[in-house]
One Martini backbone bead per residue (centre of mass of N, CA, C, O) as a GRO file, in nm:
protein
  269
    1UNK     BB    1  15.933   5.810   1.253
    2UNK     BB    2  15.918   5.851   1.573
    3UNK     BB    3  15.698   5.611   1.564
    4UNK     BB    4  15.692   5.310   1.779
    5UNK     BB    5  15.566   5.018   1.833
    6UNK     BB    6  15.662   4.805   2.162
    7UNK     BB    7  15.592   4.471   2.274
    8UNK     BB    8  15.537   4.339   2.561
    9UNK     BB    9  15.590   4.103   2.850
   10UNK     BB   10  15.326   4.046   3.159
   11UNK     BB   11  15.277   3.771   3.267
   12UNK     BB   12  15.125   3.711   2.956
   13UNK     BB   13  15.099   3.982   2.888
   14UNK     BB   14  15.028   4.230   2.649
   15UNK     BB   15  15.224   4.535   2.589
   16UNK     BB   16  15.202   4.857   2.493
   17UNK     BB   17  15.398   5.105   2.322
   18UNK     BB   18  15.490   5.455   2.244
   19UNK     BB   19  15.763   5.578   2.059
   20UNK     BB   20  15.760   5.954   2.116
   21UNK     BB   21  16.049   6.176   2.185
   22UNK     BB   22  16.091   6.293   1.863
   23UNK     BB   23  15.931   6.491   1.802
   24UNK     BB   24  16.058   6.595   1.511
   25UNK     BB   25  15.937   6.302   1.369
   26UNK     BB   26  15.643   6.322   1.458
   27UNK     BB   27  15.337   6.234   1.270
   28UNK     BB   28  15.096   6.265   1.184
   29UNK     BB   29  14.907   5.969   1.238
   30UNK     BB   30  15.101   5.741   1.264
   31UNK     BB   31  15.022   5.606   1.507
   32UNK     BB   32  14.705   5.500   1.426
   33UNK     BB   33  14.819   5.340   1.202
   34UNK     BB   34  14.991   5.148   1.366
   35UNK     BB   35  14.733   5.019   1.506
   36UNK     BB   36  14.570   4.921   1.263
   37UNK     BB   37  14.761   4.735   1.136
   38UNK     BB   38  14.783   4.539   1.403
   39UNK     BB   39  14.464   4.492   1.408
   40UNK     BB   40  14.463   4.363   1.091
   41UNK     BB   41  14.662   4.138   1.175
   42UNK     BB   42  14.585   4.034   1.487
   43UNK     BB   43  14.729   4.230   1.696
   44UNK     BB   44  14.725   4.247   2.042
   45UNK     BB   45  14.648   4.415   2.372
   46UNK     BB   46  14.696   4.478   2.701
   47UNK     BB   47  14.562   4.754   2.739
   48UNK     BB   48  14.670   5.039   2.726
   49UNK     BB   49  14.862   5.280   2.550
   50UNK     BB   50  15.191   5.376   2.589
   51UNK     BB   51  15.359   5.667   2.647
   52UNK     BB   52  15.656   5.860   2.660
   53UNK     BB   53  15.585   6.137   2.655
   54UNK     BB   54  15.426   6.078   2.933
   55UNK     BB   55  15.725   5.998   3.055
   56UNK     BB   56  15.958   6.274   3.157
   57UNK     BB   57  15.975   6.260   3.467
   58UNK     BB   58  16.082   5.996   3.515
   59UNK     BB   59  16.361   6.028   3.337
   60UNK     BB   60  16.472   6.238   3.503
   61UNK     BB   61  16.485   6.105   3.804
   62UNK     BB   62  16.698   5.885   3.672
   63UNK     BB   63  16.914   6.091   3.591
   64UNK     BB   64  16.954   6.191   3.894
   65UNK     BB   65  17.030   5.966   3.971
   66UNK     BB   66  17.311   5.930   3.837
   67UNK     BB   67  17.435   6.177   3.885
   68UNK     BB   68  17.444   6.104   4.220
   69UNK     BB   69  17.662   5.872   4.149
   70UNK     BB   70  17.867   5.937   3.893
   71UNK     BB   71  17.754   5.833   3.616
   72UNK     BB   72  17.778   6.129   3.454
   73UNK     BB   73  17.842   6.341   3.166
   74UNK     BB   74  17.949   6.550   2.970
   75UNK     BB   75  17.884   6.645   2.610
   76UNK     BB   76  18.027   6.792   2.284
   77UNK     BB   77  18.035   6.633   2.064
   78UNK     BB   78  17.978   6.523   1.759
   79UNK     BB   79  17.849   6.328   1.491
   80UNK     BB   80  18.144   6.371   1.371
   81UNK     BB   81  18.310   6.266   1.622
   82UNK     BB   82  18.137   6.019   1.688
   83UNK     BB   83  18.070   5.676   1.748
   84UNK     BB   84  17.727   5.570   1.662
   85UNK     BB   85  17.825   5.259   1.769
   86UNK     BB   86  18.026   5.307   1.937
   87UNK     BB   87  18.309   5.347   2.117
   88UNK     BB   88  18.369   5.574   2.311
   89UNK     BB   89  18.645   5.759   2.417
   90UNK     BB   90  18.617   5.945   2.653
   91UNK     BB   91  18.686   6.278   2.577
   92UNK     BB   92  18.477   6.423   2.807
   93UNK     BB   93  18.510   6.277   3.103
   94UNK     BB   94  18.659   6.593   3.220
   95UNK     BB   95  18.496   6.739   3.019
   96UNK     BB   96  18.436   6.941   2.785
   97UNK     BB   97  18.574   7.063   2.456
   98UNK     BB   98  18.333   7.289   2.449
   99UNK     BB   99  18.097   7.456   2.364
  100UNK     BB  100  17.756   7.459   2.437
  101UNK     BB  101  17.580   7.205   2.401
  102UNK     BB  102  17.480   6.903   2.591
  103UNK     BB  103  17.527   6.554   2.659
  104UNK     BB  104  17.442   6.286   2.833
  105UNK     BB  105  17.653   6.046   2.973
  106UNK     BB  106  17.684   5.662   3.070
  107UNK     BB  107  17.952   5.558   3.279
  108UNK     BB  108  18.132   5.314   3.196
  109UNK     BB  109  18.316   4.990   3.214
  110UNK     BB  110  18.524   4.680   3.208
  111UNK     BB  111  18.258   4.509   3.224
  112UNK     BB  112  18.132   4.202   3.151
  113UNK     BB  113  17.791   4.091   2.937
  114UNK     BB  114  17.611   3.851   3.072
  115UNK     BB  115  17.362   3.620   2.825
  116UNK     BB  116  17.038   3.505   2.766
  117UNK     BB  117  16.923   3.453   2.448
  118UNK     BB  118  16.648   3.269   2.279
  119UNK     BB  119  16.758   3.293   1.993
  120UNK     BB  120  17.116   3.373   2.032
  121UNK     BB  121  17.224   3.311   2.259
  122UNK     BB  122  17.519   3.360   2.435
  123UNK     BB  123  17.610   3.693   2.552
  124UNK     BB  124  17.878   3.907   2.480
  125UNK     BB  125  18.021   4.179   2.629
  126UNK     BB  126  18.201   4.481   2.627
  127UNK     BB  127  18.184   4.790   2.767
  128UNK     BB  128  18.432   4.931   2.725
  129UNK     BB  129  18.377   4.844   2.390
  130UNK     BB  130  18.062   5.036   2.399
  131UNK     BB  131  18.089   5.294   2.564
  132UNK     BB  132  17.942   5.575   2.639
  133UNK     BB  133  17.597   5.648   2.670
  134UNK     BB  134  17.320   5.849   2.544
  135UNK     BB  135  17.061   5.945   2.783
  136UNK     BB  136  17.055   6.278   2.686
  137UNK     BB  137  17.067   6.496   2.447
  138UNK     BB  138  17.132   6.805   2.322
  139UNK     BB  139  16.799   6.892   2.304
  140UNK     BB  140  16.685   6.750   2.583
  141UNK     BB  141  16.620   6.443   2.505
  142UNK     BB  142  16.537   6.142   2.561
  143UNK     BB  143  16.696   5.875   2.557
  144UNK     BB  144  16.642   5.543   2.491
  145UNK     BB  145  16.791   5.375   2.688
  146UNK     BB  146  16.649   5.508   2.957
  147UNK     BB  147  16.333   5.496   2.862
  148UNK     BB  148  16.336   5.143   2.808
  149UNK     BB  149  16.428   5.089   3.110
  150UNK     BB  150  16.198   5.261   3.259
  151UNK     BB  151  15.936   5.120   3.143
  152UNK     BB  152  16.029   4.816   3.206
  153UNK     BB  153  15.962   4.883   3.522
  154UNK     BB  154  15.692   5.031   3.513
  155UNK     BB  155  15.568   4.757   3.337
  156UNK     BB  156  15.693   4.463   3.444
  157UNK     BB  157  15.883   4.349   3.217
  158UNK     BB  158  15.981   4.013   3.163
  159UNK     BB  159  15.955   4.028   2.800
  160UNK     BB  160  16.187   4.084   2.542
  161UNK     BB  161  16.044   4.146   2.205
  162UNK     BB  162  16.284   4.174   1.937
  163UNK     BB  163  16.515   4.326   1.724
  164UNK     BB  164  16.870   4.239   1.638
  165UNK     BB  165  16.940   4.532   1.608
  166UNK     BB  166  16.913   4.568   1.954
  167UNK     BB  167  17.141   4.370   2.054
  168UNK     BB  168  17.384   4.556   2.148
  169UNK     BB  169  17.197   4.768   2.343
  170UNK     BB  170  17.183   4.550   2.597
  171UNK     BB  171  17.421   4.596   2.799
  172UNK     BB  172  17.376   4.896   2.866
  173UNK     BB  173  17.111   4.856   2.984
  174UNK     BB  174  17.184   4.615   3.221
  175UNK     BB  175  17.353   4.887   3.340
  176UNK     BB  176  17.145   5.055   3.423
  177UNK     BB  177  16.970   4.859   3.590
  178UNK     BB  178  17.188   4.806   3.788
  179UNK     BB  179  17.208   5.102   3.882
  180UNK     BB  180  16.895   5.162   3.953
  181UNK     BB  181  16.732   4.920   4.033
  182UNK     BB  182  16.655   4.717   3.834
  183UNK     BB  183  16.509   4.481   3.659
  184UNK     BB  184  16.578   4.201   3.466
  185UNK     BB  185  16.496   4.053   3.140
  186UNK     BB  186  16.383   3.861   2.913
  187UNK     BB  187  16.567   3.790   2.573
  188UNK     BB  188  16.439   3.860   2.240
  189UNK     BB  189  16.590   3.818   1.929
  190UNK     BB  190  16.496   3.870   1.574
  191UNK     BB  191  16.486   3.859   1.293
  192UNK     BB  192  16.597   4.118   1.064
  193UNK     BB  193  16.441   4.254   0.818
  194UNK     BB  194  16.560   4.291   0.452
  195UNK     BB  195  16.671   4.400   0.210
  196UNK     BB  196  16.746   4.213  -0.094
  197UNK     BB  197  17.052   4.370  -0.020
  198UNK     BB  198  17.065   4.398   0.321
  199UNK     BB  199  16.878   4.661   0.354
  200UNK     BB  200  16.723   4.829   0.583
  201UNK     BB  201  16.405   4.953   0.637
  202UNK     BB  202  16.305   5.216   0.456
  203UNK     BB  203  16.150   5.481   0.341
  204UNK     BB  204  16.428   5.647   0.191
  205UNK     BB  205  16.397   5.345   0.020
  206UNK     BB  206  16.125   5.247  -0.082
  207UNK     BB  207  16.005   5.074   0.059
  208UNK     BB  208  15.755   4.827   0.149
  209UNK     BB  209  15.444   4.823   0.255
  210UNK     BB  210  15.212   4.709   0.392
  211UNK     BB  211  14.956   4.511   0.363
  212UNK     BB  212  14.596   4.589   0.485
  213UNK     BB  213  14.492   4.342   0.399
  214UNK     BB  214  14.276   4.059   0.529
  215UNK     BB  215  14.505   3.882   0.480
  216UNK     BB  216  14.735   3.618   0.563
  217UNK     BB  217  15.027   3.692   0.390
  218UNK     BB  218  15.210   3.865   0.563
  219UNK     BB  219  15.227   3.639   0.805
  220UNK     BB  220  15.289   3.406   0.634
  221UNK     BB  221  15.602   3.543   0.543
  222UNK     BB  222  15.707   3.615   0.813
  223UNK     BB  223  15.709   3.300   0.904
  224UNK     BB  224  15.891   3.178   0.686
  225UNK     BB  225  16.150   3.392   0.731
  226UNK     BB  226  16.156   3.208   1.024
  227UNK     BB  227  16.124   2.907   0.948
  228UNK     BB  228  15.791   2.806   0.978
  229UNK     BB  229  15.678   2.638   0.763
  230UNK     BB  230  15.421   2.729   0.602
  231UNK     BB  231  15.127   2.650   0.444
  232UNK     BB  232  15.023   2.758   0.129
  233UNK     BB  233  14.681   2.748   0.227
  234UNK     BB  234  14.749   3.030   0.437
  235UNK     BB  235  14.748   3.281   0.297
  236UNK     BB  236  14.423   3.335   0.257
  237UNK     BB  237  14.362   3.352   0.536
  238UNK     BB  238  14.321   3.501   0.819
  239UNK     BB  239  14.492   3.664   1.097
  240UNK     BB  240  14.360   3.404   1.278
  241UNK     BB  241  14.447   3.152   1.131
  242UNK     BB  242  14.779   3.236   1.142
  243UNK     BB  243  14.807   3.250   1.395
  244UNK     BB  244  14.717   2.990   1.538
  245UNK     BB  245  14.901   2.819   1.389
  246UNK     BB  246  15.173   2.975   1.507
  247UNK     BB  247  15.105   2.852   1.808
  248UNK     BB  248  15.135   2.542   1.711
  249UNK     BB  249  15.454   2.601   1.568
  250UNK     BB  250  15.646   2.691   1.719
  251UNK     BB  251  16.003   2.730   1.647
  252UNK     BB  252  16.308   2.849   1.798
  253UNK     BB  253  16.504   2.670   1.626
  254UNK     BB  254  16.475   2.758   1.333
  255UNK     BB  255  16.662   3.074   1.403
  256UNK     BB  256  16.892   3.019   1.554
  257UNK     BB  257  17.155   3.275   1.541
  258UNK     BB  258  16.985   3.452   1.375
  259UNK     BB  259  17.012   3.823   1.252
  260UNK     BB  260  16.906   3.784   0.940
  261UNK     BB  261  16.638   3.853   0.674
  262UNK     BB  262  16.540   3.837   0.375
  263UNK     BB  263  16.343   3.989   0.101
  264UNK     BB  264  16.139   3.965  -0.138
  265UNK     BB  265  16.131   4.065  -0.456
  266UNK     BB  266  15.925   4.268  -0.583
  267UNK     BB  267  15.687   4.012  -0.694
  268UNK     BB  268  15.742   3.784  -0.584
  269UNK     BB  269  15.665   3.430  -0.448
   0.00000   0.00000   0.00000
């Protein structure tokens, strides 16, 4: 899609970025429809939105420390030679394998990475067995794993709230952040909604987009899906009076553990 609104938490406050490094895939008009939404859906944030787009030399200056450190290689691997799920074996580490464009890996060991995660508990990973990871593009463009380790720094995130599709990717970010010498935040990995029959959403199979009704529906429904049991007298409340009873009955142990949630069937209620 292109462009993604990432909400991140600074004591206290909420911190948005759009992720528009993808230049190929940003849509005109994408980036502003997704804030009209999220405003109309009664989610705000402090201070100014910030774009990926406009740090790609923080992105540089990082990538130049990485590889003074001697810990990145070039790759010619395609995707159709490595395993874009991780566990890249190691092909490229002494040298391309080909000519032509090479994307730059950054160098893992085989020490485990251990933290809490709030949602999902303590999460362990072995780095050695999640592969070398592309931290910029063949074609040029910073990968997320490094724009969003050094976003938040720059922005001093102290708590990342996202879906549980992303908790692989945090060994990486941590080996990153180590390597930067750059502070790790605390992380919340929430149950990822897919589509009834287990399939990740998206417009290529014709999900179903949120509804910009002023009503609070949607927040509704997503409150449930993480089983904070909404009373239904709240659907059609506005999406001030739906945040704030989720404020004050929010229970993170109603998902511990859940790391996906089916929505239901299109028509369904």
């Amino acid at each position: 899609m292109g462009s993604f609104a990432d909400a991140r938490s600074r004591g206290g406050r909420w911190l948005l970025r759009m992720e528009d490094l993808d230049a190929s895939r940003v849509i005109p008009g994408c980036a502003e429809r997704t804030l009209r939404m999220l405003e109309a859906l009664g989610l705000t944030w402090d201070g100014a939105v910030e774009y990926q787009s406009a740090r790609t030399h923080h992105y540089g200056e990082a990538l130049a420390t990485l590889e003074a450190l001697g810990l990145t290689f070039q790759c010619s691997c395609t995707r159709a030679e490595r395993n874009a799920d991780g566990g890249y074996p190691g092909t490229c580490r002494n040298g391309p394998q080909s000519r032509g464009a090479t994307a730059t890996r950054f160098r893992v060991d085989d020490r485990t990475v251990c933290f809490e995660d709030r949602a999902q508990g303590e999460c362990r990973f072995e780095l050695g067995e999640r592969g070398d990871v592309i931290i910029r593009r063949r074609d040029g463009a910073f990968a997320y794993q490094l724009a969003v380790v050094v976003d938040d720094a720059l922005q001093g995130v102290t708590d990342v709230v996202r879906g549980a599709d992303l908790l692989d990717s945090t060994p990486w970010q941590i080996a990153l952040q180590g390597a930067l010498r750059l502070p790790t935040p605390h992380y919340l990995h929430l149950p990822l909604v897919t589509e009834p029959g287990g399939a990740k959403l998206a417009k290529a199979r014709r999900s179903v987009a949120l509804d910009p009704h002023p009503s609070g529906r949607e927040l509704h429904e997503a409150l449930r899906l993480l089983n904070q049991g909404p009373p239904d007298t709240l659907k059609l409340e506005s999406p001030s009076r739906v945040l704030e009873w989720a404020c004050a009955h929010w229970e993170l142990d109603r998902f511990h553990g859940v790391r996906e949630v089916r929505a239901a069937a299109p028509g369904a209620d």
